[in-house]
PDB file of N, H, CA, C and O in Angstrom:
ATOM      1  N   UNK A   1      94.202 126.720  88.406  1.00  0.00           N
ATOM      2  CA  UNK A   1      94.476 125.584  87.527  1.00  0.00           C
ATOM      3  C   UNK A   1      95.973 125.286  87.437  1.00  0.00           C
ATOM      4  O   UNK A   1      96.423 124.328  86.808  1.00  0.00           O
ATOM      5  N   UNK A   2      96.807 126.284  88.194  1.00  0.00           N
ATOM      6  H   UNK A   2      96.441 127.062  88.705  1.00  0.00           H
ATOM      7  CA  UNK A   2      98.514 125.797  87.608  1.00  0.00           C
ATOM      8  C   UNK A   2      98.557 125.207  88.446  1.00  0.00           C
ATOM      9  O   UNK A   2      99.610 124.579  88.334  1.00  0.00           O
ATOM     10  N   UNK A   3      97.740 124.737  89.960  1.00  0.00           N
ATOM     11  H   UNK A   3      96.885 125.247  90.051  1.00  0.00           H
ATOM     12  CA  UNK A   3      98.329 123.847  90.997  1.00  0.00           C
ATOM     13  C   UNK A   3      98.547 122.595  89.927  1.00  0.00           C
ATOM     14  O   UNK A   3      99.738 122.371  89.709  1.00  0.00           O
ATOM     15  N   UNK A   4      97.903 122.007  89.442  1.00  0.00           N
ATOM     16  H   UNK A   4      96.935 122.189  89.619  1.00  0.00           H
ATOM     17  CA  UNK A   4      97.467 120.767  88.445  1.00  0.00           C
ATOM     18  C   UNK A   4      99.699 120.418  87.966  1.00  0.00           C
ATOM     19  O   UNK A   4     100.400 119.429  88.178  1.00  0.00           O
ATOM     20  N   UNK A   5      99.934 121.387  87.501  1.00  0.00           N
ATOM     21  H   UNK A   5      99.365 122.191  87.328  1.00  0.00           H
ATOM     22  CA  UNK A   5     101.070 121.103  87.095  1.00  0.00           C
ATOM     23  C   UNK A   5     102.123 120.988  88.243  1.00  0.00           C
ATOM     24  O   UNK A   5     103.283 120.914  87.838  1.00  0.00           O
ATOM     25  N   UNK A   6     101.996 120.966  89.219  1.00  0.00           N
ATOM     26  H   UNK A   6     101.054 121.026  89.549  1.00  0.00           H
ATOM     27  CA  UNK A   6     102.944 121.249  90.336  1.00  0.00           C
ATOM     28  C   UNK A   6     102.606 119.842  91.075  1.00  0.00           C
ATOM     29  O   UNK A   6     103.552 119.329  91.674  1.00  0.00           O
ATOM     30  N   UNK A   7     101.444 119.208  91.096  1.00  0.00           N
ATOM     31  H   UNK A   7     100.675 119.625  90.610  1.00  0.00           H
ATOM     32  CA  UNK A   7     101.200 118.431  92.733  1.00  0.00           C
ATOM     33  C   UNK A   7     102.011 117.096  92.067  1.00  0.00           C
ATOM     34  O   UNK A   7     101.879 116.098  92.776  1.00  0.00           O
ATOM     35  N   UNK A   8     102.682 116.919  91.058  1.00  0.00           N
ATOM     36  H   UNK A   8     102.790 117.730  90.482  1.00  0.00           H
ATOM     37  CA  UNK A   8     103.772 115.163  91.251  1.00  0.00           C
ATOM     38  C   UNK A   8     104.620 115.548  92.002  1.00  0.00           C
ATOM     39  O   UNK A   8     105.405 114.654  92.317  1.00  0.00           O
ATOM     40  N   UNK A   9     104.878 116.831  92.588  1.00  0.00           N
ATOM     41  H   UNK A   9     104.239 117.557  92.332  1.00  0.00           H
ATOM     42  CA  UNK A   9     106.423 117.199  93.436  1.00  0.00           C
ATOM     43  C   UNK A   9     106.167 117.183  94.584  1.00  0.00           C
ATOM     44  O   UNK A   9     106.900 117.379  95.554  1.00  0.00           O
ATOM     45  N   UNK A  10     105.145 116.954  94.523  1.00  0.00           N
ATOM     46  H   UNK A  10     104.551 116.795  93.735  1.00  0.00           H
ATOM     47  CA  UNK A  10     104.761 117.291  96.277  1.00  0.00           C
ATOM     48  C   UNK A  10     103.824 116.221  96.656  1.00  0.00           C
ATOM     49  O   UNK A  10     102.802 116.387  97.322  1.00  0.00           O
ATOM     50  N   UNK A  11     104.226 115.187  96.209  1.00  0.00           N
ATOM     51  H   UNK A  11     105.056 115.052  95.668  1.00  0.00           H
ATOM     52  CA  UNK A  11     103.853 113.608  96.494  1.00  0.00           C
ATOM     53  C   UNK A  11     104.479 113.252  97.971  1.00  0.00           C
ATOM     54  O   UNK A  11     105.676 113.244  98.259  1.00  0.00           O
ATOM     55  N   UNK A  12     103.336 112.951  98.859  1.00  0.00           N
ATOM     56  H   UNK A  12     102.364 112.958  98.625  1.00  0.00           H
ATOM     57  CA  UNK A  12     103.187 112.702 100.514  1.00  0.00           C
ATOM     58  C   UNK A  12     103.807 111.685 100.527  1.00  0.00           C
ATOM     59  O   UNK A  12     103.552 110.916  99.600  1.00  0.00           O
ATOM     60  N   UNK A  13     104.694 111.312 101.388  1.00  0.00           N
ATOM     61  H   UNK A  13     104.901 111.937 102.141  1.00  0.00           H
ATOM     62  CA  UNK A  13     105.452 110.245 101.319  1.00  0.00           C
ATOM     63  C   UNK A  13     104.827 108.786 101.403  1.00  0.00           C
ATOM     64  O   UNK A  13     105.503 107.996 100.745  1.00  0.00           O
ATOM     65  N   UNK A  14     103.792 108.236 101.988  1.00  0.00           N
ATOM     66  H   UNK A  14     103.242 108.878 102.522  1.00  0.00           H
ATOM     67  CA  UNK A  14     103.185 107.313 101.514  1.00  0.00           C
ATOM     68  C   UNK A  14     102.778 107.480 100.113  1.00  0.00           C
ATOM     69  O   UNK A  14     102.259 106.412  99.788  1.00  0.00           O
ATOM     70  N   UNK A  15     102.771 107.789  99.741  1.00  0.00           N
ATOM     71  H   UNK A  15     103.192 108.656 100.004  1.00  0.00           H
ATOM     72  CA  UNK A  15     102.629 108.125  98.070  1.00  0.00           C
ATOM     73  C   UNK A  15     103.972 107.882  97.646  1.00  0.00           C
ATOM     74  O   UNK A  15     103.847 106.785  97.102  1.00  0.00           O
ATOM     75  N   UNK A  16     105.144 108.190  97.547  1.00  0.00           N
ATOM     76  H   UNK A  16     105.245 109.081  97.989  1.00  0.00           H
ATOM     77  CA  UNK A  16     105.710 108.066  97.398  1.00  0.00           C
ATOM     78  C   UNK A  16     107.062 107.049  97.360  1.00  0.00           C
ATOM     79  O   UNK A  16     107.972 106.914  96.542  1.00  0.00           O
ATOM     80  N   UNK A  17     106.722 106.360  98.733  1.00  0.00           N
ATOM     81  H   UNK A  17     105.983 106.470  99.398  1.00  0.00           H
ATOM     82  CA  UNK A  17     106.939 104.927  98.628  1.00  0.00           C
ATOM     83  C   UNK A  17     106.106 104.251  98.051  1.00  0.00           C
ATOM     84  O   UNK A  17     106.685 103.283  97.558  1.00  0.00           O
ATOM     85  N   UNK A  18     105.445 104.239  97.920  1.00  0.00           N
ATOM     86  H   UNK A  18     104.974 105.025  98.321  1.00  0.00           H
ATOM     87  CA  UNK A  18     104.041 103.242  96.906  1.00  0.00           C
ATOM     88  C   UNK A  18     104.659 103.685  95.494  1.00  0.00           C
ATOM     89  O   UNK A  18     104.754 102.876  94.571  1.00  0.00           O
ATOM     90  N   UNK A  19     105.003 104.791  95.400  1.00  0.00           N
ATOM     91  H   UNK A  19     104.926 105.449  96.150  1.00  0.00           H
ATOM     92  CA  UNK A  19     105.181 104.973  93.862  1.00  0.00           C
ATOM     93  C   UNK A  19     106.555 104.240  93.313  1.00  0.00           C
ATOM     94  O   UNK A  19     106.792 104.029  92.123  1.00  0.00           O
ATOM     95  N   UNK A  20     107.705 103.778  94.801  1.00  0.00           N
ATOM     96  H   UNK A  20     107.513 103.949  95.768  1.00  0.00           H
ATOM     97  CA  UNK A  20     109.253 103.079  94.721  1.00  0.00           C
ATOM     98  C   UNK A  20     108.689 102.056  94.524  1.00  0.00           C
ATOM     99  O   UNK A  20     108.445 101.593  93.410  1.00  0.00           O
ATOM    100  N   UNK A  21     108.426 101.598  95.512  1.00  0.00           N
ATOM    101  H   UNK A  21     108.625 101.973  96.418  1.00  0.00           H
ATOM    102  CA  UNK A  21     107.980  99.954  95.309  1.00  0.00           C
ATOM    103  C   UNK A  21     107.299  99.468  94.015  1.00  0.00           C
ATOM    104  O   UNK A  21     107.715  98.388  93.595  1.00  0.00           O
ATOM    105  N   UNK A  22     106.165 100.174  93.192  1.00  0.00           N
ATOM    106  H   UNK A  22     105.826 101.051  93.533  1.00  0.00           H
ATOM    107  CA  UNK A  22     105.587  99.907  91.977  1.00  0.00           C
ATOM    108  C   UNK A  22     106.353  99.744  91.151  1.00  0.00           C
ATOM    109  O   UNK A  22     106.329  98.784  90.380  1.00  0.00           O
ATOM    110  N   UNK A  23     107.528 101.018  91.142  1.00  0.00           N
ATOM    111  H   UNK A  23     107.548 101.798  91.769  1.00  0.00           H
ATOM    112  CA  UNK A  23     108.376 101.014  89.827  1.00  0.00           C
ATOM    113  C   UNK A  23     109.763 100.138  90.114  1.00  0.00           C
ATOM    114  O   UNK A  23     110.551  99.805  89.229  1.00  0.00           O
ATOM    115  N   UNK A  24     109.900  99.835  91.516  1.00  0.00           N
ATOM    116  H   UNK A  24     109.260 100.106  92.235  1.00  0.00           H
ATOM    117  CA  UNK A  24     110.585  98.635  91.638  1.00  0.00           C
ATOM    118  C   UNK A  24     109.866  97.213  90.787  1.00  0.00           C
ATOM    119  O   UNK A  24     110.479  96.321  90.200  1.00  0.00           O
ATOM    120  N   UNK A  25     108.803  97.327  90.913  1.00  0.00           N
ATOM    121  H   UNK A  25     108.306  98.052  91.390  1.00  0.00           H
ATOM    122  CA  UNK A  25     108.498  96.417  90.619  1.00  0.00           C
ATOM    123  C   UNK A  25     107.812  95.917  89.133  1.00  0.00           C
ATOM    124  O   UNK A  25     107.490  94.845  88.620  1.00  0.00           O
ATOM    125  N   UNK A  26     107.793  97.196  88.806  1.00  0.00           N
ATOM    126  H   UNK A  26     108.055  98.067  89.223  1.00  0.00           H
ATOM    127  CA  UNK A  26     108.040  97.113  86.919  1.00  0.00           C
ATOM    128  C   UNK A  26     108.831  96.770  86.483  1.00  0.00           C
ATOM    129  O   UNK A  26     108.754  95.899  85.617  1.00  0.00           O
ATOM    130  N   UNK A  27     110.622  97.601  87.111  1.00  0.00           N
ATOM    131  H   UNK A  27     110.685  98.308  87.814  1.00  0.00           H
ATOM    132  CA  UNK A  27     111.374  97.619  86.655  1.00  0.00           C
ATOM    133  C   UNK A  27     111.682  95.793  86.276  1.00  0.00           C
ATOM    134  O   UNK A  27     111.953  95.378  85.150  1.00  0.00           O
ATOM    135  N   UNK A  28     111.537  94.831  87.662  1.00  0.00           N
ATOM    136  H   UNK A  28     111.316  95.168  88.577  1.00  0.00           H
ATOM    137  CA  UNK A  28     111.916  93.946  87.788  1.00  0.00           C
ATOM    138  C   UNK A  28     111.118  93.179  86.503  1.00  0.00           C
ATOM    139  O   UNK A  28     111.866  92.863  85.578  1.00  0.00           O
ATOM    140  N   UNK A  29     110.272  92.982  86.407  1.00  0.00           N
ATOM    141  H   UNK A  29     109.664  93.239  87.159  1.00  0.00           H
ATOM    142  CA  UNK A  29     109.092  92.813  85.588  1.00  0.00           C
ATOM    143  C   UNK A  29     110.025  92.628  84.082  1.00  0.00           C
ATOM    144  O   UNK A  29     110.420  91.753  83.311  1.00  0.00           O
ATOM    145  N   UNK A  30     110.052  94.218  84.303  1.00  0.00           N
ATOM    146  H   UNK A  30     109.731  94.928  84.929  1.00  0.00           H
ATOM    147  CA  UNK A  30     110.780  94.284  82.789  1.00  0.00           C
ATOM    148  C   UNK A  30     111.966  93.699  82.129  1.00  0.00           C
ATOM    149  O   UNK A  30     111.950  93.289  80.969  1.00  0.00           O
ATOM    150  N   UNK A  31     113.114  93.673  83.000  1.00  0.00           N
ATOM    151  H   UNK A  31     113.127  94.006  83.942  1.00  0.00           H
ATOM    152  CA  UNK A  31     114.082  93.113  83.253  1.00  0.00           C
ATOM    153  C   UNK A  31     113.669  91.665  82.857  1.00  0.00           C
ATOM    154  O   UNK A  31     114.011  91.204  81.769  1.00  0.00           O
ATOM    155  N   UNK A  32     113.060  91.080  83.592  1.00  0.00           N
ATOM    156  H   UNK A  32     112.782  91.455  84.476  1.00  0.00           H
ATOM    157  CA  UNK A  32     112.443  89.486  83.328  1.00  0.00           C
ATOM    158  C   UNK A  32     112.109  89.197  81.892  1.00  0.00           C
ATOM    159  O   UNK A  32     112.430  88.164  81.303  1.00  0.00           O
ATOM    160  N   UNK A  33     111.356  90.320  81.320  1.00  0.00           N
ATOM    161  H   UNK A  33     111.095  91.158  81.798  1.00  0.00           H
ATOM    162  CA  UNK A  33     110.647  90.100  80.018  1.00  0.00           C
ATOM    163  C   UNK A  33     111.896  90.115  79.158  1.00  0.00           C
ATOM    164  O   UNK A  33     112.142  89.272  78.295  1.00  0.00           O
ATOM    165  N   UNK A  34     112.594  91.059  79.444  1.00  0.00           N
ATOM    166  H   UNK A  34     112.394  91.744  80.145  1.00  0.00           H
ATOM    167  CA  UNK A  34     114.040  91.287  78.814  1.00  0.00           C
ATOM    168  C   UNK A  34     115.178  90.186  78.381  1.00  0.00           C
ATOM    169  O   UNK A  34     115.689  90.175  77.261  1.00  0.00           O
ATOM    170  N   UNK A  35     115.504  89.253  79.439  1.00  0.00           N
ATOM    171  H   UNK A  35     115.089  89.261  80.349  1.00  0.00           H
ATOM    172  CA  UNK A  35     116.294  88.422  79.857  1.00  0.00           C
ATOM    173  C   UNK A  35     115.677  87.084  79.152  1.00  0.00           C
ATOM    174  O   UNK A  35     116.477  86.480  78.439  1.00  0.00           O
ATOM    175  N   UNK A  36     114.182  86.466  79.270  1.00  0.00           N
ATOM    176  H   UNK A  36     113.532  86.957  79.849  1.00  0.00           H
ATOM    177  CA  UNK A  36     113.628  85.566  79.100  1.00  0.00           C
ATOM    178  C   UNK A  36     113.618  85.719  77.337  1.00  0.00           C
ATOM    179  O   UNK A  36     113.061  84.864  76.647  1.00  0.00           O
TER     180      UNK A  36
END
């Protein structure tokens, strides 16, 4: 059961670009909501 706490670090790199791009794209998101 301790794998459970370990596997966000060891995110496969398609995973991991998927996870840039998303939070790129929150970020931007947010920013917008921010500004507007």
């Amino acid at each position: 059961m301790r794998r459970i706490e370990r596997e966000p670090i060891f995110l496969e790199k398609s995973e991991r670009k998927f996870f840039q791009k998303n939070f790129r794209f929150l970020a931007g998101q947010w920013k917008k909501k921010m500004t507007s």
